[in-house]
C-alpha positions as CSV (number, residue, x, y, z in Angstrom):
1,X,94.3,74.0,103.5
2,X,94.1,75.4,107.0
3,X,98.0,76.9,107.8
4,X,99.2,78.6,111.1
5,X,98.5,82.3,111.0
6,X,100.7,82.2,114.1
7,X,103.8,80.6,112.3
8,X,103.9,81.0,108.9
9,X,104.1,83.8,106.1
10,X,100.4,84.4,104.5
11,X,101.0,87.6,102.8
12,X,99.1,87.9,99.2
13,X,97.2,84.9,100.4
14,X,93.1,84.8,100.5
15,X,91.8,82.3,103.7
16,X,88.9,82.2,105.9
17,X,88.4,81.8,109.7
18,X,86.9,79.3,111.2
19,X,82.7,79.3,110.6
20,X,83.2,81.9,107.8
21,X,83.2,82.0,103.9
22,X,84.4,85.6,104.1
23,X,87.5,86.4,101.9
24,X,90.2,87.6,104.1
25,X,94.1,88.7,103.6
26,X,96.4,89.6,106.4
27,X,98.2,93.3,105.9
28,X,100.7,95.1,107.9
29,X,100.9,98.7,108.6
30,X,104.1,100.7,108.2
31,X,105.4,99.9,111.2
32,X,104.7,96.3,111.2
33,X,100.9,95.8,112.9
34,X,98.9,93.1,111.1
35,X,95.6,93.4,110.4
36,X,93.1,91.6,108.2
37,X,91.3,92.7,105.3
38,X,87.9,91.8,104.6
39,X,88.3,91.6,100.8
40,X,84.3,91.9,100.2
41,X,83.6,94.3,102.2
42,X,86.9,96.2,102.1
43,X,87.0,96.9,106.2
44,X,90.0,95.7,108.0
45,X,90.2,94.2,111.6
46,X,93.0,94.2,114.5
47,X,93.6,91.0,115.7
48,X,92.1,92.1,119.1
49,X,89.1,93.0,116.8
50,X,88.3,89.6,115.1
51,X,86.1,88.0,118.0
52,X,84.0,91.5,118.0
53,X,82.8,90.5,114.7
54,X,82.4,86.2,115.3
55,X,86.0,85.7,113.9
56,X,88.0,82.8,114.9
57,X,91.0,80.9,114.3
58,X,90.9,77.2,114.1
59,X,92.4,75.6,117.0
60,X,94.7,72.5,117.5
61,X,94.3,69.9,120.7
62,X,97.5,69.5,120.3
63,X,98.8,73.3,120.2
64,X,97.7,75.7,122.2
65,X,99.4,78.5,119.9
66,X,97.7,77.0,117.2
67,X,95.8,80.1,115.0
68,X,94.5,78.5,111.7
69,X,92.9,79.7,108.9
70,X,91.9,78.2,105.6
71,X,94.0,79.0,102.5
72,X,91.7,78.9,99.8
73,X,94.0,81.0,97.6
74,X,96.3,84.2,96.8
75,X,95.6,87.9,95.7
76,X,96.1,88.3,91.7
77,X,96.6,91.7,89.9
């Protein structure tokens, strides 16, 4: 299900960006800064630093604030 990074609360869950099958979750440093985790290879990215790396948000026509990523699921203990 591809949800708005952009507007709506993903913590704990597991998505991909767009043209990847790379398990990702979004955390936040202590002061706040979101970054995503690459859960298989356990390095995390900046939002700046996504592109660097092929990373992209799905996009909306219709939205240009649009940054979607496919839920696929959330993060179990």
């Amino acid at each position: 299900m591809i949800k708005d990074w952009n507007r709506e609360n993903l913590t704990g869950q597991v998505f991909h960006f767009k043209n990847s099958l790379r398990p990702f979750t979004e955390i936040k440093d202590c002061e706040g800064k979101e970054y995503f985790l690459d859960l298989r290879e356990g390095i995390f990215y900046s939002l700046e630093g996504l592109e660097y790396d092929g990373l992209f948000f799905y996009s909306d026509d219709n939205d240009e604030d649009f940054m979607g990523v496919d839920v696929v699921g959330v993060v179990g203990w």
